[in-house]
VMD Tcl script that draws the C-alpha trace (Angstrom):
set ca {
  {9.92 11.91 -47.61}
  {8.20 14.32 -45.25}
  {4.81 12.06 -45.20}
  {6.81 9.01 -44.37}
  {9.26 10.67 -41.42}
  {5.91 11.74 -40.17}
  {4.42 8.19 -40.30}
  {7.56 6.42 -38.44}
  {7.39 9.15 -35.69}
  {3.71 8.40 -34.82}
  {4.56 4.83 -35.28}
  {7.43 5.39 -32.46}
  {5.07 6.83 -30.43}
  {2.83 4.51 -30.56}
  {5.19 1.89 -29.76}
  {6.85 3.56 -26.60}
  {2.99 4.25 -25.58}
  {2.44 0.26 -26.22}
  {5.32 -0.76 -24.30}
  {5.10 1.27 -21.53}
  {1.58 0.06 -21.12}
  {2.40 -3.45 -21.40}
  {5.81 -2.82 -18.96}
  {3.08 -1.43 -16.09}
  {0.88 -4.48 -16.63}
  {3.49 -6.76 -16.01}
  {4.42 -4.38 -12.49}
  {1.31 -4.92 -11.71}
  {1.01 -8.93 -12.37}
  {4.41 -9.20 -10.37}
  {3.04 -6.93 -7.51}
  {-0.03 -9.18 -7.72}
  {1.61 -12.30 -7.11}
  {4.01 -11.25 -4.35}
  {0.63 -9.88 -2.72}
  {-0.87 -13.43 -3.07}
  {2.10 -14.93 -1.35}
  {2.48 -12.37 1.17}
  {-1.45 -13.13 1.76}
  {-1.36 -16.59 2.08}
  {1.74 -16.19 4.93}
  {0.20 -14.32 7.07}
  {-2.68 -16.79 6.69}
  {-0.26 -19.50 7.46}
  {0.96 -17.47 10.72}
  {-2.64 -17.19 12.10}
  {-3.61 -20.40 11.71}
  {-0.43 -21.12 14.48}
  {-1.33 -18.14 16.34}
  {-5.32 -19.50 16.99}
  {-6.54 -17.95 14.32}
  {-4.85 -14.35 15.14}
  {-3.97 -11.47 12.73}
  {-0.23 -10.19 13.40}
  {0.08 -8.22 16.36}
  {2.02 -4.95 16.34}
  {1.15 -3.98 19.45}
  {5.20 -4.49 20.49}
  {6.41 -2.48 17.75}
  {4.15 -0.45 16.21}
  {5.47 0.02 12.35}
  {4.31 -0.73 9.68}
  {6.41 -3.49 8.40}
  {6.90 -5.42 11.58}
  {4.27 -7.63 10.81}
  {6.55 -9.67 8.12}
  {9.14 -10.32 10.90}
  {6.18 -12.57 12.17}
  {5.26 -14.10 9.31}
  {8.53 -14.22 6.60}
  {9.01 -17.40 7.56}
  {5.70 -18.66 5.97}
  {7.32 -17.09 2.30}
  {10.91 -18.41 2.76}
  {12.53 -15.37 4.45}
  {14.38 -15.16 7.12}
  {16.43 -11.49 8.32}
  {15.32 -8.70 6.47}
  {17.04 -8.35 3.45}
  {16.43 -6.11 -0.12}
  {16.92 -9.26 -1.70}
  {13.64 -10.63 -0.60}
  {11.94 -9.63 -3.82}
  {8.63 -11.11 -2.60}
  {8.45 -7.55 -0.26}
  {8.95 -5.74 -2.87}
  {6.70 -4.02 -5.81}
  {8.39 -3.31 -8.75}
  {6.95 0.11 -9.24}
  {8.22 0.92 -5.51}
  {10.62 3.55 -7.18}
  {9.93 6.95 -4.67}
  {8.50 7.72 -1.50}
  {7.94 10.55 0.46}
  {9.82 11.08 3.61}
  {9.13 14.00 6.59}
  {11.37 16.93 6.30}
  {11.42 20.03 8.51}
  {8.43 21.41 10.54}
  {6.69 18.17 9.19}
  {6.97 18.86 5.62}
  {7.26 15.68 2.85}
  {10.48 15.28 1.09}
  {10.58 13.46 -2.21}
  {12.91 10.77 -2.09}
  {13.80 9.17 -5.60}
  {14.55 5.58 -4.07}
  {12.37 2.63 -3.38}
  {11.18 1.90 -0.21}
  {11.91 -1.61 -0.48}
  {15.54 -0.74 -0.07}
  {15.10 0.80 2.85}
  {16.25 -0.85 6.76}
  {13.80 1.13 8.21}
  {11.39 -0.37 6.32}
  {12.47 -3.60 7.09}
  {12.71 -4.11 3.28}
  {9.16 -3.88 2.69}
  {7.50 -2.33 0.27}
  {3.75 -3.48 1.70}
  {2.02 -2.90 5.01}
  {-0.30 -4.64 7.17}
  {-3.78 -3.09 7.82}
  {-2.77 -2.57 11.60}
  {-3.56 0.92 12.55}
  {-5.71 -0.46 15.47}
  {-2.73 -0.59 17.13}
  {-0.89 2.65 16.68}
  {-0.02 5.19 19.87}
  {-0.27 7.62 18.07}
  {-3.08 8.20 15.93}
  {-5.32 11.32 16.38}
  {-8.53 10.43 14.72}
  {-10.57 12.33 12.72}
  {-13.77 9.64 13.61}
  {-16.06 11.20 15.36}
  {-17.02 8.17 16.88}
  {-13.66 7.31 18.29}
  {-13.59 4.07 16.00}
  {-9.83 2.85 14.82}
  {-9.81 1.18 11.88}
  {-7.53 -2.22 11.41}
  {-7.39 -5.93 12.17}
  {-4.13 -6.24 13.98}
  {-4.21 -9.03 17.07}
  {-8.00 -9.76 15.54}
  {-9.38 -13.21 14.58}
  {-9.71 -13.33 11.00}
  {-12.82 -15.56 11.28}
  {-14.08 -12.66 13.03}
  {-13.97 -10.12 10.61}
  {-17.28 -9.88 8.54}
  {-16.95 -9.00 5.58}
  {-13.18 -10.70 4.30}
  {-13.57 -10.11 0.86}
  {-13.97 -6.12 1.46}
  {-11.43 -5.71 4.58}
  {-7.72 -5.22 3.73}
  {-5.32 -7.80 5.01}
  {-1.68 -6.08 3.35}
  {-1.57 -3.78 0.71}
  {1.13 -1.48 -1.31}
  {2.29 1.18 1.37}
  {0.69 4.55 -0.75}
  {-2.48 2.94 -0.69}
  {-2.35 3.91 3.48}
  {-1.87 7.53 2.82}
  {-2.88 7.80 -0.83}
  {-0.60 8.18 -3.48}
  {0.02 5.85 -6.45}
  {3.40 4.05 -7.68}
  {1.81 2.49 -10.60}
  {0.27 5.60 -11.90}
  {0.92 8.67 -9.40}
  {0.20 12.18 -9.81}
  {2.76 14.04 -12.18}
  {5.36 15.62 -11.09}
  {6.09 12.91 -8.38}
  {8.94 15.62 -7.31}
  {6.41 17.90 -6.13}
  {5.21 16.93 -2.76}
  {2.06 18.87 -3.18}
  {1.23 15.95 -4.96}
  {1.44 13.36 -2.83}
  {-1.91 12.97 -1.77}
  {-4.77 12.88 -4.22}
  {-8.44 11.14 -4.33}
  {-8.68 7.69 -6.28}
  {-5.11 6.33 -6.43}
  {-4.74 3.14 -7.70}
  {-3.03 0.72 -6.10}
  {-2.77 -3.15 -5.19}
  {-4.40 -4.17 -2.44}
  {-4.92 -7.78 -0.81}
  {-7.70 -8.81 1.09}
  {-8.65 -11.04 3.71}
  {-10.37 -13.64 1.75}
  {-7.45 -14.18 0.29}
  {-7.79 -12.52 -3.44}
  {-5.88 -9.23 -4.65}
  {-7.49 -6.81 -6.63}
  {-6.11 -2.82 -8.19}
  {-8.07 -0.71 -6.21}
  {-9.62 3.19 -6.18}
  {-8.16 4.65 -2.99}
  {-10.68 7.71 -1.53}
  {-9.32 10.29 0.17}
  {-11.30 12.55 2.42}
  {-10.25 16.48 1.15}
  {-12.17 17.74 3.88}
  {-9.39 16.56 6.27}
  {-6.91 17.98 4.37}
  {-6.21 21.07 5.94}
  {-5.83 19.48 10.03}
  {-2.28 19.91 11.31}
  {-1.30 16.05 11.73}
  {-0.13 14.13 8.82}
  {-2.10 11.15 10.23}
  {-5.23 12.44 10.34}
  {-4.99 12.57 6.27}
  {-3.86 9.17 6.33}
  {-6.53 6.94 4.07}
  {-6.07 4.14 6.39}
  {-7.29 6.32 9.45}
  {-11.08 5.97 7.96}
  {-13.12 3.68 5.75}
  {-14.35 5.01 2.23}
  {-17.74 6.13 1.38}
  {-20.32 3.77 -0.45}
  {-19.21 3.38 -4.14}
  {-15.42 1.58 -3.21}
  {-14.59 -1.89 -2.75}
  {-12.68 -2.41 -0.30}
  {-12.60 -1.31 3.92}
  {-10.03 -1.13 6.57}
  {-12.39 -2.08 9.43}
  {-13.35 -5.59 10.76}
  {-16.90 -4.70 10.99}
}
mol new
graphics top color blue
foreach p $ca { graphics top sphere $p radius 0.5 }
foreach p [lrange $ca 0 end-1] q [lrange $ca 1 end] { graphics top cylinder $p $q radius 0.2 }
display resetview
């Protein structure tokens, strides 16, 4: 009786392990297909805008750029019933707190007005105020107000990707405890990212520990620099 009880419990784990697995895959697909659609409107925006990327330059936030281009999907005013913004592993985020600290918050983002329902951004840091770079050079990565025929290498460059992918974390497979803000960040998250060629691909997110320790939350942003050789994708045009 003992030997069987035994079997059925490893059997039960195996299962839960099996359909958790395939319940993450199919997050994934769904995340992968709104990603596709979300790629090919802004597509459809910038071929009426001459060929431009979304410009933020007005209203510098992340999201803005799908109040330009939701009517290329079939949306209209921001809504969280516009399921094509959202990712169905969006289930946290990480808001500021006091003295700049991050706050867990066990909600998605996609349900959020401030983030105009959105649970993906646009690679537009280019035009951000208020970015203090940690590029020596000065560069700013993004495409925002840029030609897309003018960006060289389309099937590395972000076009819109999963939000945590900008700072990094991971909704499909973050760092345990998500509770802990400590870890938020971490090198390698995976996450969905679209490009500008037009295909979508899970993607190794670096993080650069060295600028860890500076005193503005932006400067350990992932979308603030491009990765090292060794990852697929970039945030800059060039």
């Amino acid at each position: 009786m003992l030997v069987v009880i035994a079997i059925i419990a490893i059997l039960a784990v195996l299962l839960l392990a099996a359909l958790s697995a395939a319940k993450d895959r199919a997050s994934r697909i769904v995340c992968l297909n709104n990603l596709r659609q979300v790629n090919l409107g802004i597509r459809l925006y910038s071929d009426d805008a001459n060929d431009a990327s979304p410009s933020i330059s007005t209203n510098p936030v992340s999201s803005y750029y799908r109040l330009l281009m939701q009517g290329y999907v079939g949306a209209s005013t921001p809504s969280p019933q516009d399921k094509v913004f959202a990712c169905p592993a969006d289930t946290f985020y990480y808001a500021f707190g006091t003295n700049g600290t991050r706050v867990y918050v066990p909600k998605s983002r996609h349900d959020q007005a401030w983030s105009l329902y959105c649970s993906y951004t646009f690679n537009g840091i280019n035009q951000f105020s208020n970015i203090l770079l940690p590029n020596p050079d000065g560069t700013v990565p993004g495409i925002s107000g840029l030609k897309l025929s003018s960006i060289k290498h389309p099937a590395r460059t972000v076009l819109v990707t999963e939000n945590p992918a900008t700072v990094p974390f991971s909704w499909h497979q973050p760092k345990q405890p998500v509770s802990n803000p400590k870890n938020m960040f971490f090198n390698n998250a995976l996450d969905m990212i679209s490009f500008v060629d037009g295909h979508v691909n899970y993607t190794k997110i670096y993080w650069n520990t060295n600028l860890a320790g500076l005193p503005h939350h932006l400067h350990m942003m992932s979308a603030t620099y491009d990765p090292p050789a060794g990852y697929d994708y970039q945030w800059s045009p060039n």
